[in-house]
C-alpha positions as CSV (number, residue, x, y, z in Angstrom):
1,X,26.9,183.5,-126.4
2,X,23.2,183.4,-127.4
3,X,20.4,183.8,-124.8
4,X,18.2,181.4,-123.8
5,X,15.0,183.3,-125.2
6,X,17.0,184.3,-128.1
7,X,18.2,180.6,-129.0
8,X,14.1,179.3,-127.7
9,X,12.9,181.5,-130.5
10,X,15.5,181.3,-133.1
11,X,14.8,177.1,-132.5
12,X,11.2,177.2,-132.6
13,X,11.4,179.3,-135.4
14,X,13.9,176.8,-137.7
15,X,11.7,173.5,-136.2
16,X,8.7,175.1,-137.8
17,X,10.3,175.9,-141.0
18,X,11.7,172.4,-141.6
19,X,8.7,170.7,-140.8
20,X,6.2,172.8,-143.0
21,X,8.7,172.4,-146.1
22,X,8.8,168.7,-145.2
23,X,5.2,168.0,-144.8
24,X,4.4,170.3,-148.3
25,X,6.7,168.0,-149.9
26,X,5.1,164.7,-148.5
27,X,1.7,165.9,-149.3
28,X,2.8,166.4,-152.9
29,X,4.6,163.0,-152.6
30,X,1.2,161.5,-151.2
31,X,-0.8,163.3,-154.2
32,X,1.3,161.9,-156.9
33,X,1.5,158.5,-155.8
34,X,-2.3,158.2,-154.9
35,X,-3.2,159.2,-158.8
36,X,-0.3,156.4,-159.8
37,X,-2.0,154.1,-157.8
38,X,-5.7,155.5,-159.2
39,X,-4.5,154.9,-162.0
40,X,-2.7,151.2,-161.7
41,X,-6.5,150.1,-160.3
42,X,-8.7,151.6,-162.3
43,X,-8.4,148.1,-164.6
44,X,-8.9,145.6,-161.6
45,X,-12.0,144.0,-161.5
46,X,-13.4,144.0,-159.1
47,X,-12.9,147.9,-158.7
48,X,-10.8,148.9,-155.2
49,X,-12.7,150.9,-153.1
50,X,-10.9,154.6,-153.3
51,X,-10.7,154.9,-149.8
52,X,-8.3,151.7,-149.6
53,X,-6.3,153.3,-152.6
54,X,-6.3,156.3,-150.4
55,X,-5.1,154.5,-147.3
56,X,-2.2,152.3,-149.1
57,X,-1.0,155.4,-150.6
58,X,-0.6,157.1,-147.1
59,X,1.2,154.2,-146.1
60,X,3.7,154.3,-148.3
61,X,4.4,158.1,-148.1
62,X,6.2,158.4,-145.3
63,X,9.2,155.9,-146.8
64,X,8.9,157.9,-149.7
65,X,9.2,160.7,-148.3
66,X,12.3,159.4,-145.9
67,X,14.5,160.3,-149.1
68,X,13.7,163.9,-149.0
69,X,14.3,164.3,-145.3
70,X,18.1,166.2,-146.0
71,X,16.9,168.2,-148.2
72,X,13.7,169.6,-146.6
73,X,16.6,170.4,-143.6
74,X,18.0,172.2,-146.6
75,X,15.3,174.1,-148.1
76,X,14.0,174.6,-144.2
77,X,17.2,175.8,-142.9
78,X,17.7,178.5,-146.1
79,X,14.3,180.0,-145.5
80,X,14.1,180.3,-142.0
81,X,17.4,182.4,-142.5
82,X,16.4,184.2,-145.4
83,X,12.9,185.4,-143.5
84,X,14.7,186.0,-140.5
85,X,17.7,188.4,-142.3
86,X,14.6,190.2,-144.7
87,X,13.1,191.4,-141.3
88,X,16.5,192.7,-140.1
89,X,16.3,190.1,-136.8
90,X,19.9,188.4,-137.9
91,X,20.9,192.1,-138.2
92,X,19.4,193.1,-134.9
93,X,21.4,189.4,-133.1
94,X,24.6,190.8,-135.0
95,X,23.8,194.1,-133.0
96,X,23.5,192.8,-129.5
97,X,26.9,190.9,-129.7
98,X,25.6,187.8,-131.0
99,X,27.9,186.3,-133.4
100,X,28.0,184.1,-136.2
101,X,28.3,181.3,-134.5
102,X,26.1,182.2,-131.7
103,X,22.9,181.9,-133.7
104,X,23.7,178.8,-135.6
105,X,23.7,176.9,-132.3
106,X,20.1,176.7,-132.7
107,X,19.9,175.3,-136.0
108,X,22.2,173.1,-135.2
109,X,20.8,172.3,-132.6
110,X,17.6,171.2,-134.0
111,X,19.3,169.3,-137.2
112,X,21.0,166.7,-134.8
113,X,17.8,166.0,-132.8
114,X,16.3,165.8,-136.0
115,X,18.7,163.8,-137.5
116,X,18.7,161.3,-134.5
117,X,14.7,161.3,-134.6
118,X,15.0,160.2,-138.4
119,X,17.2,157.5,-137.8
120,X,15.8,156.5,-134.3
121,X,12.1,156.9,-134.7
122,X,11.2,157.9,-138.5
123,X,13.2,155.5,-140.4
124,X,11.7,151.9,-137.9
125,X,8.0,153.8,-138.7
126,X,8.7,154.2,-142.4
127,X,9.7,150.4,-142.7
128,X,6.6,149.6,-140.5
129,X,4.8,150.9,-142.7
130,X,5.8,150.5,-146.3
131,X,5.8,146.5,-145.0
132,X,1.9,146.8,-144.3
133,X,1.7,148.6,-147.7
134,X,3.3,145.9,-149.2
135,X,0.9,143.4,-147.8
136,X,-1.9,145.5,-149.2
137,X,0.1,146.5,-152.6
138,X,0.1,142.4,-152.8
139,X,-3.2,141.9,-152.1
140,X,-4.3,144.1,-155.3
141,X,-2.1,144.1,-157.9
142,X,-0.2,140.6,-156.6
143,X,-2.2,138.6,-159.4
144,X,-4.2,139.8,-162.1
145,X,-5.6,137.8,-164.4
146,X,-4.1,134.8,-163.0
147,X,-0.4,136.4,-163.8
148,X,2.1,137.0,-161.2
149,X,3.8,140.6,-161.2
150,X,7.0,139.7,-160.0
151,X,9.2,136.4,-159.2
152,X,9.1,136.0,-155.3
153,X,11.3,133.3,-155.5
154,X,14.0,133.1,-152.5
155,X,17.7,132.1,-153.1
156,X,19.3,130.7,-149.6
157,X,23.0,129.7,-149.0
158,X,23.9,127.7,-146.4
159,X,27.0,126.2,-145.2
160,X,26.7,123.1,-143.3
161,X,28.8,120.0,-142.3
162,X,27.5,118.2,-145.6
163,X,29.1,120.9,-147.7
164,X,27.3,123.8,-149.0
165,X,24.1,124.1,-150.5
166,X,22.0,126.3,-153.0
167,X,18.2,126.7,-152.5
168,X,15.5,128.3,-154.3
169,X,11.9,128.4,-153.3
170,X,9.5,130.0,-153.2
171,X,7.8,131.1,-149.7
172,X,4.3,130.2,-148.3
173,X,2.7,133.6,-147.2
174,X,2.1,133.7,-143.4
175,X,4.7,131.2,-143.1
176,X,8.1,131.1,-142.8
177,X,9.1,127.6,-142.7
178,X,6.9,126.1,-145.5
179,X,8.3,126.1,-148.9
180,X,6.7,125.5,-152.2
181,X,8.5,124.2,-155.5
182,X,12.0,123.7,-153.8
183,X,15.3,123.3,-155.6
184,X,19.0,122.4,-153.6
185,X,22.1,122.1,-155.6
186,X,24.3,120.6,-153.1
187,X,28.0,120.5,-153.4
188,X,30.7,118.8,-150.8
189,X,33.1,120.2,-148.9
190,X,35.6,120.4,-151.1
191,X,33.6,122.3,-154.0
192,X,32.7,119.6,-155.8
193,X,28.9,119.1,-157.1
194,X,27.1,116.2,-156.0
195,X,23.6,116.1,-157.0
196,X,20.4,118.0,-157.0
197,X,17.1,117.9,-155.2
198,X,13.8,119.2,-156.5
199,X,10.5,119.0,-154.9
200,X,7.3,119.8,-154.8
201,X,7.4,121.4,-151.2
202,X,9.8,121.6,-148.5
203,X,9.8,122.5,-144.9
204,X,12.4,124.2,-142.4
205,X,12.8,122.1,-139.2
206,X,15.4,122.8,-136.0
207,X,18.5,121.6,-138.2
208,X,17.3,120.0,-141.3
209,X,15.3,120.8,-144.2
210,X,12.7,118.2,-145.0
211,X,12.1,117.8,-148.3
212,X,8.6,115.9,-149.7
213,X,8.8,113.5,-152.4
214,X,12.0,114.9,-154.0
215,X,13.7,113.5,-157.0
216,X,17.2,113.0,-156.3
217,X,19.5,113.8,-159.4
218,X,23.6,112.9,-159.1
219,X,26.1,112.8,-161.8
220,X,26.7,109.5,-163.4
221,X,23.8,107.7,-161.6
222,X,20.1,107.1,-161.4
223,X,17.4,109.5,-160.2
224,X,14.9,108.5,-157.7
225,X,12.9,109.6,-155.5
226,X,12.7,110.1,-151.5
227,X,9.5,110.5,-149.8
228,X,11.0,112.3,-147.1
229,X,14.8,113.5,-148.1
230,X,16.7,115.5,-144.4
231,X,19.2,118.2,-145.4
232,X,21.4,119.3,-142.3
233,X,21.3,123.1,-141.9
234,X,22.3,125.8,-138.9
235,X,20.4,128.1,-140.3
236,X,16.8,129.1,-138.9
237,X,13.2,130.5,-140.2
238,X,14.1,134.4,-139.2
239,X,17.6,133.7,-140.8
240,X,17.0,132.0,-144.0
241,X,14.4,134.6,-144.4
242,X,16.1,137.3,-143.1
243,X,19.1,136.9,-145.6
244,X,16.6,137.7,-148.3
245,X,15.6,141.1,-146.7
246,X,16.6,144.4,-148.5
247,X,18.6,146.6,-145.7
248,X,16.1,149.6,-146.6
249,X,13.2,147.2,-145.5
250,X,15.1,146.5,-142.4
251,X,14.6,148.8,-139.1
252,X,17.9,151.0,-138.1
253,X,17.8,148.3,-134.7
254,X,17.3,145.4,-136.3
255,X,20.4,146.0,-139.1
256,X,23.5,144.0,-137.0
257,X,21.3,141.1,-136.4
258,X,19.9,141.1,-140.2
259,X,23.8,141.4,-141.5
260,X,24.8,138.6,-139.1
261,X,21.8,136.3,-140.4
262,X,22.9,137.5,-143.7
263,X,26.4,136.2,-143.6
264,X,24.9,133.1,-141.9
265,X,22.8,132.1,-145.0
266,X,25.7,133.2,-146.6
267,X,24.9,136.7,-148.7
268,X,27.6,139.3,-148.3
269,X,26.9,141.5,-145.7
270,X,27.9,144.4,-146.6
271,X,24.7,146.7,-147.7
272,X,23.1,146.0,-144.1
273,X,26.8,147.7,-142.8
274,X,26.3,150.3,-145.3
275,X,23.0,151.2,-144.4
276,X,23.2,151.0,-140.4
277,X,26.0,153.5,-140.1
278,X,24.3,155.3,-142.9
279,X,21.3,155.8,-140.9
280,X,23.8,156.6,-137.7
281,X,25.6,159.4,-139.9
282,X,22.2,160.8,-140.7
283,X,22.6,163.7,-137.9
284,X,26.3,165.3,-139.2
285,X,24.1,165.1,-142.6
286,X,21.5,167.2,-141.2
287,X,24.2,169.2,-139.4
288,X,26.1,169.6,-143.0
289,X,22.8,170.7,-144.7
290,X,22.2,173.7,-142.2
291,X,26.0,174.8,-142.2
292,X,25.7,174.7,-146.1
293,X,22.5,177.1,-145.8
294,X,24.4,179.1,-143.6
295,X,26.8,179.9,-146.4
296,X,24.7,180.8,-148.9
297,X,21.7,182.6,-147.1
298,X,23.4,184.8,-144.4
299,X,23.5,187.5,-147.1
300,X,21.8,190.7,-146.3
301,X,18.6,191.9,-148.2
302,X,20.2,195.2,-149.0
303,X,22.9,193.9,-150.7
304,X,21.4,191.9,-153.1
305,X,22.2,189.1,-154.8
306,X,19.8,186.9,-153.0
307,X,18.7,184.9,-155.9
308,X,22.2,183.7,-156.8
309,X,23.2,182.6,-153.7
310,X,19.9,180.3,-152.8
311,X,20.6,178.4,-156.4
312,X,24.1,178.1,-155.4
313,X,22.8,176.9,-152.1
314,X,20.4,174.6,-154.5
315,X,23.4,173.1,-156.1
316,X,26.3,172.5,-153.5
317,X,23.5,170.6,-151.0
318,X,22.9,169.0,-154.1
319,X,26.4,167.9,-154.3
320,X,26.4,167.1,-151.1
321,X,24.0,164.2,-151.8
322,X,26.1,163.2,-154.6
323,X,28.8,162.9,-152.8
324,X,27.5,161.3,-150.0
325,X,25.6,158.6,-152.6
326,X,28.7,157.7,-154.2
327,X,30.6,157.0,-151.7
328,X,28.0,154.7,-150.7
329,X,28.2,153.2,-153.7
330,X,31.6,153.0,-153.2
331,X,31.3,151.4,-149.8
332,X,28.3,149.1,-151.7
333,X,31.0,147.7,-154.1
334,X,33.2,146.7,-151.1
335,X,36.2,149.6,-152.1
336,X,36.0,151.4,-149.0
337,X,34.6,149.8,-145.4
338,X,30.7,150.7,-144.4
339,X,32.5,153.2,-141.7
């Protein structure tokens, strides 16, 4: 069994290595995305200030960044062993009794907490603040020269006890229940298309939507127009909204009740699964990325062959990923279940 000054140092000594790798690689991260964004603003008129470029790129480096996380446990976990086996101190634990095993508690150790952190504390920070980025990102490049950059158009589903219906619109900003240029193909219960509603603006109320001045379209008959047309829905503000939300935007707390409104608006639910217990497996990940450093870095200095074994190190974390992003694509495509 290791000491508890031993495994103190040995921890200490593989926290500190994981977190400079991490943080070299997010300032690099952060220095390549501010000159992409530099560089996206320097046609606005008027110019951006720098220092805001400078700010909306350090929002969004820390969700950029998120994706590097295993690997920096990686590249962390191989160096702290390779330092620690090129100043003979592995040779000196292997001296004293200390097996194998006994000094990768500590690394271990530290990859669960910081696997736990990531999902628990990093990964609700990250959406925090790649959601304020957005708001900024918006704010500058949203419209330029009168052109939109992107469709923000919202599709909703809805089952309700007229049928089902189909909704696009397209959302107010700072506010969720106002919608402009709203569509509903509505069909009844049995599957069967009954007409179409298009208006100018709509509004979700407690259990209807309220559409203004809306043209009223059927097969076979006559449009004409309501000034107020009621639509019965279950679904609320958060809800419809929250249907629409990518899972990687969405908080690791905030994931069951994002799938459940999902499947209430009547999206498939599945992605929100995939990424909650993805973010909950995140520890054994971290876990699997030390053990797989472990293998290929425990090599002694003296007898060579150090080079070989940190690529193959390289490549089977790398594999790891692979693996681990298929079968997520896998579980994405409904083949296998989001456990």
């Amino acid at each position: 069994m290791i000491g508890w000054t031993l495994g103190r140092y040995l921890s200490m000594r593989f926290l500190t290595t994981i977190l400079a790798v991490f943080l070299l690689n997010a300032a690099m991260i952060y220095v390549v995305d501010l000159i992409e964004l530099l560089r996206r603003s320097g046609n606005i008129i008027p110019p951006v200030p720098a220092a805001t470029i400078a700010y909306l790129a350090l929002l969004r480096a820390p969700s950029l960044s998120e994706q590097i996380v295993p690997f920096c446990v990686l590249f962390g976990t191989m160096t702290a062993f390779l330092i620690l086996s090129r100043k003979l101190e592995l040779l000196v634990a292997r001296a004293i009794g200390v097996s194998v095993w006994g000094f990768l508690l500590p690394p271990v150790a530290i990859a669960a907490v910081l696997g736990i952190a990531s999902a628990a504390v990093f990964n609700p920070l990250c959406v925090l603040m790649e959601q304020r980025a957005g708001l900024i990102e918006m704010r500058i490049f949203g419209g330029i020269n009168g052109m939109k950059s992107q469709d923000h158009s919202l599709w909703i589903r809805q089952r309700s006890i007229d049928g089902e219906a189909f909704l696009k619109a397209e959302q107010v900003p700072g506010n969720d229940t106002a919608f402009a240029a709203a569509t509903a193909y509505i069909f009844s219960p049995s599957g069967t298309f009954e007409h179409r509603i298009k208006a100018a603006s709509a509004r979700l109320l407690p259990g209807v939507w309220q559409f203004n001045r809306a043209q009223i379209a059927a097969p076979g008959d006559e449009s004409f127009t309501a000034v107020n047309y009621l639509l019965a829905t279950g679904l609320s503000a958060q809800e419809a909204i929250q249907g629409m939300i990518r899972p990687v935007a969405t908080p690791v707390w905030d994931l069951p009740k994002a799938a459940a409104a999902a499947e209430a608006a009547g999206f498939d639910s599945r992605q929100y699964w995939l990424q909650y217990h993805t973010l909950l497996a995140r520890p054994l990940l971290f876990v699997a990325m030390v053990l797989i450093a472990a293998a290929f870095s425990l090599r002694f200095f003296r007898f060579g062959g150090i080079e070989r074994m940190v690529l193959a190190g390289t490549a089977a974390g790398f594999v790891l990923y692979g693996a681990v992003t298929l079968i997520g694509d896998l579980g994405g495509a409904g083949l296998l279940s989001p456990t």
